[in-house]
N, C-alpha and C positions, 0 to 999 in steps of 0.2 A: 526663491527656488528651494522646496522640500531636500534635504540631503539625510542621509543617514543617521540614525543616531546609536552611541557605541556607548556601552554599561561598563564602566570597571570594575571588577569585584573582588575583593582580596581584602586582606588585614591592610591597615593604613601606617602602623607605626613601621613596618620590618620592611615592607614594601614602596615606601614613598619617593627613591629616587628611578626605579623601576615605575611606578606609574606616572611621575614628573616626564620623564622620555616618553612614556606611552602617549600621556596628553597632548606632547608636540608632535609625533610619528602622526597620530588620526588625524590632527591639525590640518598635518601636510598634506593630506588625501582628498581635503576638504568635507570630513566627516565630524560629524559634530561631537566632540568625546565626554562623556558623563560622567563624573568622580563628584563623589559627597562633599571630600574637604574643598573645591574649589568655587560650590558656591550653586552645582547645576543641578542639585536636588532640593525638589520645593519642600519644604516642613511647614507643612497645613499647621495652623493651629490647634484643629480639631486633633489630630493624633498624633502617633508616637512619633520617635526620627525612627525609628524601624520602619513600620508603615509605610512612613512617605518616601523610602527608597524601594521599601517593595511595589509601592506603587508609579514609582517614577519608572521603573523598566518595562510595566507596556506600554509605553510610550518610547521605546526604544529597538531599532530593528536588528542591533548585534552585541553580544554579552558576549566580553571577557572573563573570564574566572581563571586568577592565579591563586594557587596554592604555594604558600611557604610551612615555615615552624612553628607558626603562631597559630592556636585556634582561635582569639581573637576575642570580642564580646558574647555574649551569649544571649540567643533570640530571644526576646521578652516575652511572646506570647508560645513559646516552646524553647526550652531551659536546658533539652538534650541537643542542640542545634548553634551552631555559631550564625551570627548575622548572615556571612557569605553563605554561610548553611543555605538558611532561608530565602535570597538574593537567587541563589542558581538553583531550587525548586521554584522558586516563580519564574525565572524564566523559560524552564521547559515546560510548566504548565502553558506559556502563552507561544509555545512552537518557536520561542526565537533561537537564531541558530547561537552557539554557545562555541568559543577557542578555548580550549583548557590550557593551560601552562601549569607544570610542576618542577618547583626546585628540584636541581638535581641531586643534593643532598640529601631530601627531603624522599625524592622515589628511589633513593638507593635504600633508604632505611625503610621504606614500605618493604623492598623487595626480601630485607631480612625479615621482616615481619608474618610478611606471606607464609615464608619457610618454616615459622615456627608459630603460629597464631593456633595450632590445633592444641598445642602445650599452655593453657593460658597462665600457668604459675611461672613457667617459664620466661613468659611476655612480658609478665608485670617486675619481671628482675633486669632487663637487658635494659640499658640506656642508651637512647636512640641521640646520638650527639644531635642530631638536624632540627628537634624539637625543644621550643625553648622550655616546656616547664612538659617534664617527664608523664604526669597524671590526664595530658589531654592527647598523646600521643595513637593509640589506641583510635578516641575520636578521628584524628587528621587520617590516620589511615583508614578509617570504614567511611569515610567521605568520599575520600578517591577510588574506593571500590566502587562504590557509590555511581561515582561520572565514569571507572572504564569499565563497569559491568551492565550497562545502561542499555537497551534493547534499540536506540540510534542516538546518533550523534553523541558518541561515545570517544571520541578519539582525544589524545591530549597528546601534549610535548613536552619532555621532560628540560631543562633550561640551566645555565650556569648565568649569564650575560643577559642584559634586556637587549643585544643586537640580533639575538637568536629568537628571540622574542617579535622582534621586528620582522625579519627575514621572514617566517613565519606566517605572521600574519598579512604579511603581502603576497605571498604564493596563496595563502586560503582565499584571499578575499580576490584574486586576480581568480581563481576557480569559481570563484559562485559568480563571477561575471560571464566568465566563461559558460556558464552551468545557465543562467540566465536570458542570453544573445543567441545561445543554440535554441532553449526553448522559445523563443521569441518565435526565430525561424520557423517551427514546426507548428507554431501556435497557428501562425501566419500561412502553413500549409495547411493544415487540418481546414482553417473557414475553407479556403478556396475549395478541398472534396467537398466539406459539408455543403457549400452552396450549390456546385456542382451537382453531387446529388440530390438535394432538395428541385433542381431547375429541372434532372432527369425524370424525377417521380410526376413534376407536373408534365413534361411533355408527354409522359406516359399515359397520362389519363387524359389530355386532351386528344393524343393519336387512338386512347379507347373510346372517348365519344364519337369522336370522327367518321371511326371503324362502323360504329353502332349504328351511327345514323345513315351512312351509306347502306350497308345491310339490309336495313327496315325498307329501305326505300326501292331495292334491288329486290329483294324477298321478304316484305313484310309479314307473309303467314308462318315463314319458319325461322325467322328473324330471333326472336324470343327465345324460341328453343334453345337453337346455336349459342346466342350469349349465354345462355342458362347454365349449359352444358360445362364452357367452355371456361366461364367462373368457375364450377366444380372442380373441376380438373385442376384450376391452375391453385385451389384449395387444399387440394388431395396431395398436390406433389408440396407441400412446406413441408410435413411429416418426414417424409423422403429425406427433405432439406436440413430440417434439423437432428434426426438421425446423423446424417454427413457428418453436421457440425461437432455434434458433440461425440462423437465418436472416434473423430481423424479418421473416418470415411473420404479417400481419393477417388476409388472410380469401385463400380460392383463388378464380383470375380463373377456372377450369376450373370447368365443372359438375364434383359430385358424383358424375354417371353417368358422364362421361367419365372422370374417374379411375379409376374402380372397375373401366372395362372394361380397363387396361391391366394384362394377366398379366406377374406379376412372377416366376414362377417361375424362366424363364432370363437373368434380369438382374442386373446389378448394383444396388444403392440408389441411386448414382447414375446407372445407366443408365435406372434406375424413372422420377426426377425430373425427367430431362431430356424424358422423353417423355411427361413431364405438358403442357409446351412452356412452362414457367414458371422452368425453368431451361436456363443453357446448360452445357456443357464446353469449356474450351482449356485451349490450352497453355501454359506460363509467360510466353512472348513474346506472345501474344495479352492476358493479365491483364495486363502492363502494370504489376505491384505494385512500388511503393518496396520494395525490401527494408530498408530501417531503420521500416518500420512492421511489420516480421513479429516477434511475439513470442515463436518460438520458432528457435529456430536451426537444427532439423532441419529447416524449412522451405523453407531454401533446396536442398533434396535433393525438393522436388514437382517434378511435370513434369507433374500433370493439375491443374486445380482447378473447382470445382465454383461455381456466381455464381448469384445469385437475381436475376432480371432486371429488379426491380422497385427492389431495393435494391443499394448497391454493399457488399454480403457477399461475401466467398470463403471458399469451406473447401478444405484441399488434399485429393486425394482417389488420388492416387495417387503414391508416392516412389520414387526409382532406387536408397535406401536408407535405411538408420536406419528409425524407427519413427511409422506415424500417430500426428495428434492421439487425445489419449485421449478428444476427446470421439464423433471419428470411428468408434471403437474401438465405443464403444457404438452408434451406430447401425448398424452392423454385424450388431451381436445383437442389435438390436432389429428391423431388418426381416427377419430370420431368421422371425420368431413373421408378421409382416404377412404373408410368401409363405405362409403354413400356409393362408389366409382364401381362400375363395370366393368368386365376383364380388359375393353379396347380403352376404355376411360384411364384404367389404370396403367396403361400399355403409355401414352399420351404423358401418364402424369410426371411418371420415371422418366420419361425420355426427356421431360425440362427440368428434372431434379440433376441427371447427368451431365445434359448440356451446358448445364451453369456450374460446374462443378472441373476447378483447375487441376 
């Protein structure tokens, strides 16, 4: 049976009765625990003992990284970097989840560091008791910046005792179980809609054949027509549809007859919307948008945007270059097929863009 396998990574001389405890603690879990001096790192002949520890942790599904005083050896193929350095940038290069532990000696004397690291003549005078030789101190601290400046799996625990250590790491690892058996569940929901749905879409088109062939055989001459029509239409209302969507469109304040009467043929989809009177148009100075909440960066190339006056949505709708949102893209071709529709067509199309609409 496959079980886990757990990376330790720390200096080995300062830390070796701290990770002797860890090796029994995973033991006991029945998780497979990986340390260099015992023996569970392969050293290929072909390369370094660096290498073959950095290569032995994708082969492994949980990395530890303790930090103490020691920066330890220094990475042979990068000389600004300690082993562990390079040990927990491979492991977040291959997404594995990562426990951070910090002496707490060692984060007290970060946190003076912190205070005064803008002063660096100041830095290079203060003697950090928690690090053993003064000249790598500086390092240990821009490491740990390093892991809790980190844009995820950022978190770490600072530690006196390996029982806090332990403790610890049985609350994280009882969470990703947790974290695991819930997604299970919803994995396990999501087929049952998805099938669901897929079984709805075919009964769909088998009650549309159904439909069709009754039809032809009841009224064969206008038979054709009617489906024609009646594809169009149900064509016509997506536009409608996806308006809603991306809008936070609930229900239209416009009657249904008033929309329907407004001819879209010489318009734009946005010029349509706005003369619904449900939407406005300006200009970038009128929208007023933080540009650090725009998610795409050809956005800041809009000059029209389009606002649901109900909600604070925009969509850009017109650029001085680069390329619309792709989802603008499609509305585009989508109310291509709405302008096909005639005012009761279009009466028809709204009336199933609202009916589906919670």
């Amino acid at each position: 049976m496959a079980v886990p396998k757990v990376f330790i990574s720390s200096t080995c001389y300062d830390l070796f009765q701290i990770r002797d405890t860890l090796f029994e603690f995973i033991k006991s879990y029945y998780y497979e625990p990986v340390l260099s001096e015992k023996g569970d790192v392969f050293f290929h002949p072909d390369l370094h003992t660096h290498e073959s520890c950095i290569h032995e942790i994708s082969n492994c599904q949980l990395f530890i990284l303790i930090i103490g005083g020691r920066f330890g050896g220094k990475y042979k193929f990068d000389k600004s970097k300690s082993i562990t350095n390079a040990e927990y940038e491979a492991a977040r290069l291959k997404n594995i989840p990562v426990l951070t532990f910090i002496k707490r000696e060692v984060y007290e004397d970060h946190r003076i560091y912190q205070n005064n690291k803008h002063d660096i003549e100041l830095t290079k005078k203060i003697n950090f008791p928690s690090i053993e030789r003064q000249e790598y101190a500086v390092n240990i601290f821009q490491f740990i910046d390093r892991v809790r400046l980190g844009d995820e799996n950022n978190g770490f625990f600072p530690f006196e005792y390996a029982k806090e250590i332990k403790d610890n790491l049985g609350k994280q690892w009882a969470g990703l179980m947790f974290d695991f058996l819930t997604k299970r569940i919803k994995y396990k929901d999501d087929r049952i809609v998805s099938k669901t749905l897929d079984n709805l879409t075919l009964i769909n088109r088998k009650t549309e054949e159904i439909v069709e062939s009754i039809y032809k055989k009841i009224n064969p001459q206008e038979a054709d027509k009617k489906i024609d029509t009646t594809d169009r239409i149900i064509e016509g209302s997506k536009f409608l549809s996806r308006v809603f969507d991306l809008f936070h469109v609930k229900k239209l304040k416009s009657s249904i007859e008033e929309v329907a009467k407004i001819n879209p043929k010489n318009l734009t989809w946005f010029e349509f919307l706005r003369d619904t009177g449900e939407f406005e148009l300006m200009d970038d100075d009128e929208a007023g948008i933080d540009w650090d909440t725009k998610e795409e960066v050809d956005m800041r190339e809009v000059v029209l945007w389009l606002k649901y006056k109900f909600e604070p949505v925009y969509w850009g709708v017109v650029v001085k270059k680069g390329e619309l949102h792709s989802e603008i893209k499609k509305l585009i071709d989508l109310f291509e097929k709405y302008k096909e529709l005639n005012k009761a067509e279009r009466m028809k199309s709204i009336e199933i863009t609202t009916a589906n609409t919670v």
